[in-house]
N, C-alpha and C positions, 0 to 999 in steps of 0.2 A: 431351454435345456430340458432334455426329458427326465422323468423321473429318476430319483435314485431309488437302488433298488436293494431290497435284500436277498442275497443270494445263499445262503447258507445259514441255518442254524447248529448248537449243540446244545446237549442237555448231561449234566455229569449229575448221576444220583451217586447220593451217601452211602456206605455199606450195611447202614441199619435203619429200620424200623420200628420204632414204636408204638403199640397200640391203648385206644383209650382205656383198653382192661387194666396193661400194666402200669400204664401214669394214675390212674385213678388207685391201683392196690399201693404203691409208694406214698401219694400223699396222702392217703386214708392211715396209715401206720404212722405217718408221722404228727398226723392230727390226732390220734389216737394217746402217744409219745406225749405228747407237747400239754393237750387237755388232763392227763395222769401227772405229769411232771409238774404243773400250776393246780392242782385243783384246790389248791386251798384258797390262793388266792381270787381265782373263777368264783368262788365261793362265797367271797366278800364283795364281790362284783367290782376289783380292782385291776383283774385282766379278763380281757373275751374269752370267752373259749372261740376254736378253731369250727371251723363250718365241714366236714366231708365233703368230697365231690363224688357224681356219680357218672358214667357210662351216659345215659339218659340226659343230663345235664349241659355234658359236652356236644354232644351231637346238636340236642334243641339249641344252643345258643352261638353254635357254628358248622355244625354240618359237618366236624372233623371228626373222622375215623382213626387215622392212624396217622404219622409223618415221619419222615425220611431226616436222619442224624447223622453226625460226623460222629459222634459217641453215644451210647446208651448204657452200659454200666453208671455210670456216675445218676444220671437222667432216674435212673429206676431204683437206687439204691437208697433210703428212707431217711439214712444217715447225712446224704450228701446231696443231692437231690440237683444236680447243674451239671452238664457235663465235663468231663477232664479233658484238659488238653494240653499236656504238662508245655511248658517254654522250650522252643528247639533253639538249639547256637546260631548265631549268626549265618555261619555259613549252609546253612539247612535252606530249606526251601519252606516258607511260611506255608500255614495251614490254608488261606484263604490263595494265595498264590499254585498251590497245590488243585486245589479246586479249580481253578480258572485254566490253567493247561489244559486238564483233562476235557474242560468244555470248550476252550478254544480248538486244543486238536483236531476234537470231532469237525467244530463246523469248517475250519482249514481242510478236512479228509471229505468233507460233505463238499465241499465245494473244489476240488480239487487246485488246493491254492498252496503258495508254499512262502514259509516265513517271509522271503524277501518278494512277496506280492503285497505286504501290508504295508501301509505308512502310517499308518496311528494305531494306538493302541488307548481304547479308555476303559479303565475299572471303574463301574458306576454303580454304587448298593448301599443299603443304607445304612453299614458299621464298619467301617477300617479296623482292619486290626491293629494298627500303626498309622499316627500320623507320616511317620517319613523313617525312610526312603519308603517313596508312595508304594503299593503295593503292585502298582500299575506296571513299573518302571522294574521292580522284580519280576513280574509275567513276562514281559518285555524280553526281557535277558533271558532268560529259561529257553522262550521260545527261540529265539536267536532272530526277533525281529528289528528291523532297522528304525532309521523314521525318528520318533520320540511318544511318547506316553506321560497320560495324567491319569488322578482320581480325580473323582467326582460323589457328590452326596446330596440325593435332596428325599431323603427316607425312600417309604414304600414307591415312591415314582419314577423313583431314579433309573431305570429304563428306558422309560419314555423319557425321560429327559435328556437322558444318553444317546437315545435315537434322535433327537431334535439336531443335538451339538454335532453329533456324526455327520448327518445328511446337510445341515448346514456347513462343514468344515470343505465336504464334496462339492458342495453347487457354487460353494466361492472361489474353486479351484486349489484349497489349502491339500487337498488330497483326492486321491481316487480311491482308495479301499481304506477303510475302518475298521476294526475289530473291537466291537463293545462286549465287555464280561461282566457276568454280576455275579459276583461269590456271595452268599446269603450264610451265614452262620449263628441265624438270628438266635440260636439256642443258648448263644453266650450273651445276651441279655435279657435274658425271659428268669421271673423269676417262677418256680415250680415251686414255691410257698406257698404262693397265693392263687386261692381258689378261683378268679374270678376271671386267670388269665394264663394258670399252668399250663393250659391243654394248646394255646395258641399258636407256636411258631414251630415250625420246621427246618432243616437245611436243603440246600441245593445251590448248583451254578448254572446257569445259563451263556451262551454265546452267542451274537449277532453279527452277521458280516456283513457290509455295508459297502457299495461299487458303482461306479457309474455304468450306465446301461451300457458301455460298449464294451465292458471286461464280464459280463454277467454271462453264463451260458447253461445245457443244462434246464433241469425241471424241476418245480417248486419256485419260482424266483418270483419276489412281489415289489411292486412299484408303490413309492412310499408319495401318496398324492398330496396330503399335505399333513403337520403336525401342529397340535396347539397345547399352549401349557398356562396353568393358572395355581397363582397361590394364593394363601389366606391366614394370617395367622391366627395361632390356636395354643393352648394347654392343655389341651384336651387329650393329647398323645404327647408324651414325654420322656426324656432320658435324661438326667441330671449327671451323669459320669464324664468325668474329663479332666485334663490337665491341671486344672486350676482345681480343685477339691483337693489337691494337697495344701494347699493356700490359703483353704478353710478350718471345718471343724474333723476332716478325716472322711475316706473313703466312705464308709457302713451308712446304709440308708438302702428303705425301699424307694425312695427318688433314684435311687443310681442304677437301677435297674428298668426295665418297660414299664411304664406307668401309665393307663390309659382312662378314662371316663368313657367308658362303652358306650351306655344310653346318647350321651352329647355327640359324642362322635358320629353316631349312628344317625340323628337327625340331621347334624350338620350337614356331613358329605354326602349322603345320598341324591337331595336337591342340589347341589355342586355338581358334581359328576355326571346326573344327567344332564344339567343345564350346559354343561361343557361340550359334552358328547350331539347333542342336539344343535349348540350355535356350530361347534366345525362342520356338520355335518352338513347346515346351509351356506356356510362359505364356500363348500366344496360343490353347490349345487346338489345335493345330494338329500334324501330322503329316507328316515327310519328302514322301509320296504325296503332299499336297495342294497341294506347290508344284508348278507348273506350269515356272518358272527361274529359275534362279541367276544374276544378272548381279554376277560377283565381280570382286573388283579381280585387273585383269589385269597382274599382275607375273611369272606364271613360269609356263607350261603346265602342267608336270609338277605343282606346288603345287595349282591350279586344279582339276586331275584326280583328286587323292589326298584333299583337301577335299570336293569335291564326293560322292565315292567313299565316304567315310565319313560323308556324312552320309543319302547315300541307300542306301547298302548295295549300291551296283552302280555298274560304269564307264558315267559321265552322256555322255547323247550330246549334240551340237552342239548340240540343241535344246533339249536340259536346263540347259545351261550351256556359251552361245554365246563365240565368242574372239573378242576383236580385236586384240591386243597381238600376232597375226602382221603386222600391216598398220602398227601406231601404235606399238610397242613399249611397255615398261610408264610410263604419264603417270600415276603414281602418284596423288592422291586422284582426278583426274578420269577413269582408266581404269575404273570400273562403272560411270559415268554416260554413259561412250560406250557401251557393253554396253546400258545399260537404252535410251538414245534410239536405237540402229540396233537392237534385237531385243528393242522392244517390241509394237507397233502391230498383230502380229497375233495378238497374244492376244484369248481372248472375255471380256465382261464376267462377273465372276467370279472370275475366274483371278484365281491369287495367285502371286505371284514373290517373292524373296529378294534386295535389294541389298548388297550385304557388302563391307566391303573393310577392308584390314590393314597395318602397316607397322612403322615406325621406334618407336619407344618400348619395347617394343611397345604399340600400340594401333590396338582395332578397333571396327568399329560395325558392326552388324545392323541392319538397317530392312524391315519385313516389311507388304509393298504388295497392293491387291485393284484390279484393273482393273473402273474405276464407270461409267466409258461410250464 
């Protein structure tokens, strides 16, 4: 069978912006708050005092400038610091369902395809906002698509993983078109208390349409040549919040929020990711030289660079392995899918790129694309 291919993407940005001036002025007031409100106790050396962030800080330890929000009021306010997103009724259309419309239409309008052209529908990203009824299965109905629909979750790689299940679903004949969405609202678990990881996550949705080569038509369209996925476990990235914490000792805890060990992390996946990227690359026949870019999950500059670095044997330029996560900060599974829809279309047919992306578990996925028309 010949490849499956993607024909279409979309990309749905948030209506606001954040920059590291104004995240850094909020939680400097509230560090400021907090070390005046304890200082007696700081004093007895019975609590820390808080650390400032800076501008400078941010940048060096991720490369991030500014990112893209479903809210900013709450986010920048010193008092509240998480954003709001008050509870809609039942009959409302969920926030992260909301997100994924706006991204599936596009690639639906991008590909000139219409509701009843799809037969799957998968929501793949790494927080539901609701376990049930899947969030999947509410985009589903919005759009007025037939077929049936699932979630899916395997943290920042849920993409690539979503792309695996798709293309697999196609080539066993369960379907001819897919439509994978990844709503990212990662700002409702980031804690903006803590210094070491306030400045980290973004929003956004992405959407991938997915077809056998004889519904594909049209330009941009890439032939997905093969996909590989590897996990590993870890604590090293963590989220303790869930169903079963009422069961316990109560909600409240910096566990219940993003919890990560940067340094470990950092060492970990780096030698992972390449080594991933490098054995697909020889299953596929295929050699460093012959990709043309790397659109990796963008969660940490320096990460990106030293990846990318080892697997081509030299510091990759922009154009080898383009950023966005200066602009959108890292939207965890849907940050290389923003990478692949803004810095793909000038590639020639031919050309072969690398989608990769990595996270919590650990787990990551390799998908290794030829631009077909």
């Amino acid at each position: 069978m010949d490849p499956i291919r993607i024909s279409s993407t979309g990309l749905y940005d948030p209506p606001y912006s954040v920059s590291n001036e104004e995240l850094v002025e909020a939680f400097n007031i509230y560090v400021a708050r907090h070390n005046e409100a304890h200082a007696a106790e700081i004093e007895a050396g019975t609590v820390k005092a808080l650390e400032p962030s800076s501008v400078d800080f941010i940048v060096k330890a991720s490369g991030i400038k500014n990112r893209k929000v479903m809210d900013k009021s709450g986010i920048i306010d010193p008092e509240f610091l998480a954003p709001r997103h008050p509870e809609r009724p039942n009959e409302a259309l969920s926030v992260m369902a909301e997100m994924s419309v706006n991204a599936a239409t596009q690639a639906l309008k991008k590909a000139d395809r219409k509701a009843e052209d799809i037969d799957v529908l998968l929501v793949s990203c790494s927080n539901m906002q609701r376990a049930y009824p899947a969030i999947s299965i509410e985009v589903q109905n919005a759009l007025g698509i037939g077929g049936y629909a699932f979630d899916m979750n395997v943290a920042c790689a849920s993409a690539t993983f979503g792309l695996q299940v798709a293309s697999d679903m196609i080539r066993t004949g369960n379907a001819r078109s897919v439509l994978m969405v990844n709503p990212e609202i990662t700002t409702g678990h980031l804690n903006f208390r803590d210094r070491d990881s306030h400045f980290i996550f973004g929003d956004v949705c992405t959407a991938v349409l997915l077809e056998t080569p004889d519904r594909t038509q049209g330009q941009n369209t890439w032939e997905i040549l093969g996909t590989k996925l590897t996990t590993k476990f870890s604590n090293n990235i963590r989220n303790n919040f869930g169903f079963l914490n009422r069961c316990g000792n109560g909600t409240e805890g910096r566990d219940k929020l993003f919890v990560q060990e940067g340094r470990k992390v950092f060492k970990d996946v780096v030698p992972l990711v390449a080594d991933l990227i490098l054995d697909h690359l020889k299953e596929n026949d295929l050699s460093p030289e012959d990709v043309r870019r790397f659109w990796l999950h963008q969660a940490n500059l320096n990460m990106n660079q030293l990846i990318a670095k080892k697997v081509l044997g030299h510091d990759p330029s922009e154009e080898e392995a383009p950023i966005t996560l200066n602009e959108y900060g890292n939207t965890s599974s849907a940050g290389s899918v923003v990478a692949f829809h803004k810095y793909s279309d000038d590639l020639a047919i031919g050309d072969i790129g690398i989608l990769c992306a990595f996270g919590a578990g650990y787990s990551a996925g390799s998908v290794v694309l030829r631009k077909a028309s």
